[in-house]
N, C-alpha and C positions, 0 to 999 in steps of 0.2 A: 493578818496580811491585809484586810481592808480596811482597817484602820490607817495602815500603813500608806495603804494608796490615796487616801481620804486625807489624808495630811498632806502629802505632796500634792495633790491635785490642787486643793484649797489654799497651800501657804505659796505653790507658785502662782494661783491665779488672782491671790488677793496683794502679792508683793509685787506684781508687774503695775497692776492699777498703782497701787499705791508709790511705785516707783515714778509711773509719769503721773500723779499727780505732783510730787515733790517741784518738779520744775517750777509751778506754778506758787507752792506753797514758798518758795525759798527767794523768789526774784519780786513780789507781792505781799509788801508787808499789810496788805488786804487779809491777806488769808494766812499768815504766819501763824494761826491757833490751828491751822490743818495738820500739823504737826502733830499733835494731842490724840486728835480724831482717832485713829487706827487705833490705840492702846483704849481709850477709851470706849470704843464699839467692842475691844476684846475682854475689858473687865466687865462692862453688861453684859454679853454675851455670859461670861462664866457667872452671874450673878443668878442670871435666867436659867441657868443649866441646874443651879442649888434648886428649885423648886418646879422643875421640867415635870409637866402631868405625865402621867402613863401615856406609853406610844397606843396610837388607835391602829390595830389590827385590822388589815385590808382586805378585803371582800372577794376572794379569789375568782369568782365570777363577774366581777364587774371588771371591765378593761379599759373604758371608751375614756375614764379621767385618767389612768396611765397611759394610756396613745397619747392624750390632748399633750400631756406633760412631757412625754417625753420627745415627741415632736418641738415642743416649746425649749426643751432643754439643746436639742439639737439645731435648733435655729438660730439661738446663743451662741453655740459654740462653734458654729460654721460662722458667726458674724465675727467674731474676734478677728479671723484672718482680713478681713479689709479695712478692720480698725487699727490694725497694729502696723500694717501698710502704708497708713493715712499718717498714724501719728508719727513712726518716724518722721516724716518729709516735715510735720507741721503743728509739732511737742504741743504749741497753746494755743491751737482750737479748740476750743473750747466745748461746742457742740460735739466734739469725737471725746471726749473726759464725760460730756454724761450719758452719750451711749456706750460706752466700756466700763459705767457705774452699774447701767442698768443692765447689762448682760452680765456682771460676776455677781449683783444681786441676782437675780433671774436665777441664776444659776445654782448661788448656794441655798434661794429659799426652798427650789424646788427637789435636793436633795434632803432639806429636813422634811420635806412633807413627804416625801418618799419614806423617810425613817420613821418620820411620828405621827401622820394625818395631819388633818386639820389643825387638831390642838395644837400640835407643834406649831406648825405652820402660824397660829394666831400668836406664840409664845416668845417665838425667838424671831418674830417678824422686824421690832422694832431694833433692837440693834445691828441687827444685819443691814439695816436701810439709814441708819444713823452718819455712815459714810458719805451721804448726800450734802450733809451741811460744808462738808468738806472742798465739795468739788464746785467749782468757780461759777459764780451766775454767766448764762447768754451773755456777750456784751449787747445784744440787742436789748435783756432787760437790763442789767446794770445799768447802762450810759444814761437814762430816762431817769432811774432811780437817783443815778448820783447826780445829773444835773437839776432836777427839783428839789431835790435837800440843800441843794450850794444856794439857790437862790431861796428856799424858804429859811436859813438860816441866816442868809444874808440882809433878807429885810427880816425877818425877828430879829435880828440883832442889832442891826440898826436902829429900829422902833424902840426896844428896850434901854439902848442907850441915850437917846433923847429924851427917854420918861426919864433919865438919872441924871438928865442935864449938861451931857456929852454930845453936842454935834457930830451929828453922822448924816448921809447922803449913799444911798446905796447907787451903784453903777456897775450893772451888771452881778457880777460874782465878785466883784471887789466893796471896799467899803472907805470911803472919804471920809478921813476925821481931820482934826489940824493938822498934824504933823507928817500926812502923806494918806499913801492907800493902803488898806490891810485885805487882804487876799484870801478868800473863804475854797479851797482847794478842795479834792476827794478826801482829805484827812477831813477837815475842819465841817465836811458835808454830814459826818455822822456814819456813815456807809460803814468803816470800818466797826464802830461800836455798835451799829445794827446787825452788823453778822454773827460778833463775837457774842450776841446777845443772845442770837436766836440759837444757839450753840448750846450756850449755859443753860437760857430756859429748857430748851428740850434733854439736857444731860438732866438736870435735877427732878426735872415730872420724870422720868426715868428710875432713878434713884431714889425718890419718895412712892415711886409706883401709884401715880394718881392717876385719878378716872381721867377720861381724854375730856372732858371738859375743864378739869381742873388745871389739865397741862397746856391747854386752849389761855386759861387766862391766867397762868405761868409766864406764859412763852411776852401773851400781849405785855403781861407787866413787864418783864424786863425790854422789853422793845420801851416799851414807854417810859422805864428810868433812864436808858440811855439816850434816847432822843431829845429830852430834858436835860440830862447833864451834859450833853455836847453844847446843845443851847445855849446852858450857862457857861460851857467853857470859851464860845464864842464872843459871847458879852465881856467874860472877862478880860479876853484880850483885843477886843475894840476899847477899852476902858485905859488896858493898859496903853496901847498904841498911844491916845489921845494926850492922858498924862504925863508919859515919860515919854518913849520914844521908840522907833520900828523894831533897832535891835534888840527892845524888851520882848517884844514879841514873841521872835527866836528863840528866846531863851525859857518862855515861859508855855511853851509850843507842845513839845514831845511832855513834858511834866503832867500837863494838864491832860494831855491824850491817856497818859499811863494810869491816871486818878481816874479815868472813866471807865476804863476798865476795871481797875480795883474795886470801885463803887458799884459797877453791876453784878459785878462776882458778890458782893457781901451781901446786895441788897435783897438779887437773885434769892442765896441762903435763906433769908428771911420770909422771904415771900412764899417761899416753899411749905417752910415749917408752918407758919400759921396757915395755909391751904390743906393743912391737913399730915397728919403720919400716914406710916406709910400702910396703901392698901392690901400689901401683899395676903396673900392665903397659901403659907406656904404647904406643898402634899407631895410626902413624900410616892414615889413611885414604888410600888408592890407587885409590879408586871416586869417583868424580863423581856428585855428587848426581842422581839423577834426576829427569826431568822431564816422563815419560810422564804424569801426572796435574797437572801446573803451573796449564791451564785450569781445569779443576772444581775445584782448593785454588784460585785465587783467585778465584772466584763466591762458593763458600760463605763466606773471609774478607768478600767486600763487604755479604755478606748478613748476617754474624754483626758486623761493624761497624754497619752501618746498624741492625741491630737492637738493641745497645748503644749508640747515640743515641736511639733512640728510647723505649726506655726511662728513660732519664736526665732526657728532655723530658716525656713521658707521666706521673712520679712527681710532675717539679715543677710542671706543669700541673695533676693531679689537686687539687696542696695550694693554687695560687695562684687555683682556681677556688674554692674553698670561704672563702677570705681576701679576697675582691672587694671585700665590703662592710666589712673590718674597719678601723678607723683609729687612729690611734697616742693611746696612753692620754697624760695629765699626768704628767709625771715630779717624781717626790719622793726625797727623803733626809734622811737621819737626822741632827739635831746632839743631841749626845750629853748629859745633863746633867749636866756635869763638877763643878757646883757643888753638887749633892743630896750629903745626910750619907754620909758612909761612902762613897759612889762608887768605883766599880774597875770596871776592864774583868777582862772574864773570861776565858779560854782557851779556845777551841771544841775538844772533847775528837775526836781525830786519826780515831775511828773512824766520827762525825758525819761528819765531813768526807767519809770516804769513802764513806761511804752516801748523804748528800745531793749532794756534786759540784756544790756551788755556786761560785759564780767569786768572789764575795766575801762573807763572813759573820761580821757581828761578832754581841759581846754583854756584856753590861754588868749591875750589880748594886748598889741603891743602898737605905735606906731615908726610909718618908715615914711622914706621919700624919694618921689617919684623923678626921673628926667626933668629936668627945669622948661617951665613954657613959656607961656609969652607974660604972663603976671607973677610970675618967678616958682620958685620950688613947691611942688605937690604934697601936699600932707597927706599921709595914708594911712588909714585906721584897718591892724591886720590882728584878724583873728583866724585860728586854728584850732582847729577839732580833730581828735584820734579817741577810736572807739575800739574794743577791742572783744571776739567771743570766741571761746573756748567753743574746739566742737560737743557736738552732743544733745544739748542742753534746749537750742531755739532752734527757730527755723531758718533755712540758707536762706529767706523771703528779706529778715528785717532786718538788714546790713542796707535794704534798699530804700526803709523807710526812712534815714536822716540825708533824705539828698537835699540839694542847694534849690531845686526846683519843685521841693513840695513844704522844704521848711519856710524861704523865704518868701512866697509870696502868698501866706499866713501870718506872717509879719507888716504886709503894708507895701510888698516890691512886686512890682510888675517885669516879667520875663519878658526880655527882647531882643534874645536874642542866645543861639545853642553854638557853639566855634567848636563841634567836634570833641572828637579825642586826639591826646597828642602824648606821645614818652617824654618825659623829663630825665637826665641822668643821674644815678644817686653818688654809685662809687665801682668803675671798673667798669662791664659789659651790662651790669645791674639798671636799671630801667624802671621806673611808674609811671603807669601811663593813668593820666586826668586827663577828667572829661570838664570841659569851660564852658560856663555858663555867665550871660550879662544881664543885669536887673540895674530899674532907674528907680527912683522915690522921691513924690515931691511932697511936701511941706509947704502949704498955705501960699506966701509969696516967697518965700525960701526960695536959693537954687537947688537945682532936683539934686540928688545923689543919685552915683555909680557905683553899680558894684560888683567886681566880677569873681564869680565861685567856682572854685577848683574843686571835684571830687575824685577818688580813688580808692577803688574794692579790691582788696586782695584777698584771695582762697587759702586756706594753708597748704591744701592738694590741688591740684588742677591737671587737665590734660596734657600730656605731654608735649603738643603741638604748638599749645596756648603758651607752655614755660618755656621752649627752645627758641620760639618767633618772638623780638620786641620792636615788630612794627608796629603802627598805631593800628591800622585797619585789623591784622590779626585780633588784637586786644577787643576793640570794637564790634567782632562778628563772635565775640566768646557768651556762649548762653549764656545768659542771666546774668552776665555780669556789668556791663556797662552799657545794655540797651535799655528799653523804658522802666520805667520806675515800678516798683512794686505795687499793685492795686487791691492786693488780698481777695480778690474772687478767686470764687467755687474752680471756674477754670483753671486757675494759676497753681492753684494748691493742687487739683488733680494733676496735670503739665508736670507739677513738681513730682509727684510718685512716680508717673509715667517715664520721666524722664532716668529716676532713680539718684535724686537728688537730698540726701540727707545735708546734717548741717557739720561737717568737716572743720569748720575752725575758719574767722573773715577778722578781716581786719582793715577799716576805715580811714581815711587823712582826709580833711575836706578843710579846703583853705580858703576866704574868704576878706577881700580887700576893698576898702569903701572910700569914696573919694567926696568932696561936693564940688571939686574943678575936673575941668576936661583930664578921662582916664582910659588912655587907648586899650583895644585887647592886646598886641602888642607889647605895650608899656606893662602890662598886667602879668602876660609869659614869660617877660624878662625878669621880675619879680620874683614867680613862681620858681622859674629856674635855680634864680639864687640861693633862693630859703628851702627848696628840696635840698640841694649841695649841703645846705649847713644845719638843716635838723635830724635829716633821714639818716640813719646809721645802721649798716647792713648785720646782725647777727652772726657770730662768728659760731662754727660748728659745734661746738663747744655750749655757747650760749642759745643755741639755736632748739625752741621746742617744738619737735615735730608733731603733728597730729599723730594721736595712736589710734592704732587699729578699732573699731566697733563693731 
């Protein structure tokens, strides 16, 4: 029977971790080896368990280290419930993944030391804590890490390829050769081949069971074959840039990435074996588990189960109370205007992608023309954006990170100007209501450019009050939906549990019109207007996918 409870206790507490880690492991091709991790911590684990020492028999008199622990164990388990509160509202903060690392370690280490003493406890310490590699660095340390690798990579490579008689010019995190700029990014920074590194060295000191000095310079070697082979693969494609041309790049891009990997996995092997075989001692156990304490471990497991139910019900209670009254918005989509001058879709650049973690996100780039003025017809450079996320998965927060007013003036444009919210009509009583934004950009002696951005967030649920009203002011006074932008503070993200705001399912259109001659807001609405009417297409009931329940 306590076996029994000891498996459920453990496979739900290490399958919830591992459930919100996957978010992170699946929309971050950073951490795409986090996948491995859980099977991997589970085959050491069973490797460890083939040469488990005898359990050490505990001192029935002594109490003060079971108080210590099991106070510790229960301060654990009381902490779950504010973490799993938090992380609904905010799947990838990342600071709440590694205290819900260190509370389901915590948690299981101090149930082997309960079963085996210390021995234990020093024996099956390391796979149980192997899940670490898994879970996402601070971006407080990551973004330091990865922008020093982009620029140490970026003059190494540069310097290397002037020693091979390739002109290069480093600027910035880019790299000048003839035929343009080649662009040294979080891939091409090494970041990804230094994790998967640190991964493999510590699986294999693992695996060959060497002394922690040996898996000390395990670990550094494969840190240092990758950091090397990135290097070179970065030379190799400033070399190629310079010879042939950008689109070789591209193509020699992901190939060379997958070789770096290959390459520290073999070399990893190697490096292993000549550091030695393996130090195991294996012994077998000749003591029978003990079972002077069997009653009181399995009280506290029913008690540490029932309280990870309850939890699990308490979090989604907390979010399904505050969602009572919400009901499912109209669903819409985008047809694209394939027949507008110059039309092309456009590439959503990979580092968007990783930052928004949208599930689907086009974009498109066409021109039009505006009311005739006094130097004749307006040429209009229009692009459009649609983002799309499944509930569940992120936080309701990053629908608010691609707005008009934090993308574009990161680009070079100056905001001058907010025109409110206002409904546009789609088809029937149906209504989206954009919020208008104006930005100017000047170029040297150039005339400035205009340019005005249309946004719009849709909920797939919303209040009921928010979906019957399609005034502007309604829309405008609706939380979080069309007031200030996202700032990702402490505050916001608490506000968001507070409020009982999980992420329900959002959906983006942000339209964006550029001019370099006089471009009224007016002339701009009347625009918008039009190309709402002819791209927005309401989902018919049928085609229409509601948010389900969570």
């Amino acid at each position: 029977m306590r076996l029994v409870l000891l498996f459920l206790f453990f496979g739900a507490l290490w399958f919830i971790l591992c459930r919100q880690l996957t978010g992170e492991w699946s929309v971050n091709e950073q951490y795409n080896y986090g996948w491995f991790v859980p099977f991997f911590s589970l085959y050491l684990f069973w490797l460890r368990w083939q040469d488990r020492p005898p359990p050490e028999i505990p001192n029935p008199k002594s109490r003060i280290p079971n108080s210590a622990a099991l106070l510790l164990g229960i301060l654990a388990l009381l902490l779950l419930l504010p973490i799993r509160l938090f992380e609904i509202a905010n799947p990838e903060w990342r600071l709440l993944a590694w205290i819900h690392a260190a509370a389901v370690v915590t948690l299981t280490l101090l149930l082997i030391w309960w079963a085996g003493g210390e021995a234990w406890l020093r024996h099956f310490a390391f796979p149980v804590a192997f899940i670490f590699v898994a879970v996402p660095w601070p971006t407080s340390v990551e973004t330091p890490v990865i922008q020093g690798l982009m620029r140490l990579v970026a003059h190494g490579a540069a310097e290397t390829a002037m020693l091979l008689g390739t002109p290069a010019e480093v600027e910035g995190n880019l790299i000048r050769v003839s035929n343009g700029l080649v662009g040294v990014n979080e891939a091409c920074s090494g970041i990804r081949s230094l994790q998967t590194s640190l991964m493999i060295g510590l699986l294999f000191g693992e695996l060959k069971r060497l002394s922690v000095p040996r898996r000390i310079a395990l670990v550094g070697g494969a840190i240092t074959i990758a950091l090397f082979a990135n290097f070179v693969r970065a030379v190799f494609l400033v070399r190629v840039a310079a010879t042939e041309n950008l689109s070789e790049v591209s193509r020699w891009h992901d190939i060379a990435g997958y070789s770096i990997i290959a390459l520290v996995f073999v070399a990893t092997v190697g490096l292993a074996y000549l550091l030695g075989k393996s130090e195991v001692r294996r012994r077998k156990s000749d003591v029978e588990e003990h079972g002077a304490q069997s009653a009181i471990a399995g009280s506290y497991l029913i008690f540490a189960l029932c309280w990870l139910l309850a939890v699990e019900i308490g979090t989604a209670s907390w979010y399904r109370l505050h969602e009572r009254n919400l009901v499912s918005g109209i669903g819409w989509s985008v047809r694209w205007p394939e027949q507008a001058p110059n039309f092309r879709k456009l590439k959503i650049d990979e580092e968007i992608r990783a930052v928004l973690r949208f599930d689907d996100g086009q974009a498109a780039a066409w021109t039009a023309s505006s009311p005739v003025n006094r130097s004749g017809p307006n040429t209009i450079s229009c692009l459009l954006y649609m983002f799309r996320w499944n509930p569940g998965k992120n936080s309701a927060l990053l629908a608010n990170l691609h707005r008009p007013d934090v993308c574009l003036p990161a680009s070079g444009w100056s905001q001058v100007a907010d025109d409110g919210v206002r409904s546009y009509p789609v088809s029937g009583s149906f209504e989206l209501p954009f919020r208008h934004f104006e930005f100017r950009r000047t170029f040297g002696d150039a005339a400035p450019q205009t340019a005005h951005a249309f946004y719009s967030l849709s909920e797939d649920r919303a209040s009921g009050a928010s979906t019957s009203r399609q005034d502007a002011n309604a829309v405008a006074n609706s939380p979080g939906m069309y007031g200030s932008r996202s700032e990702w503070t402490r505050a916001e993200r608490l506000g968001a549990v507070l409020e009982g705001r999980r992420h329900l399912g959002q959906q983006v259109i942000e339209a964006i019109f550029i001019s370099s001659e006089p471009f009224s807001a007016a002339d701009a609405e009347s625009l918008l207007s039009d190309l709402v009417r002819e791209v927005v297409s309401v989902n018919s009931a049928s085609d229409r996918e509601l948010t389900p329940e969570l």
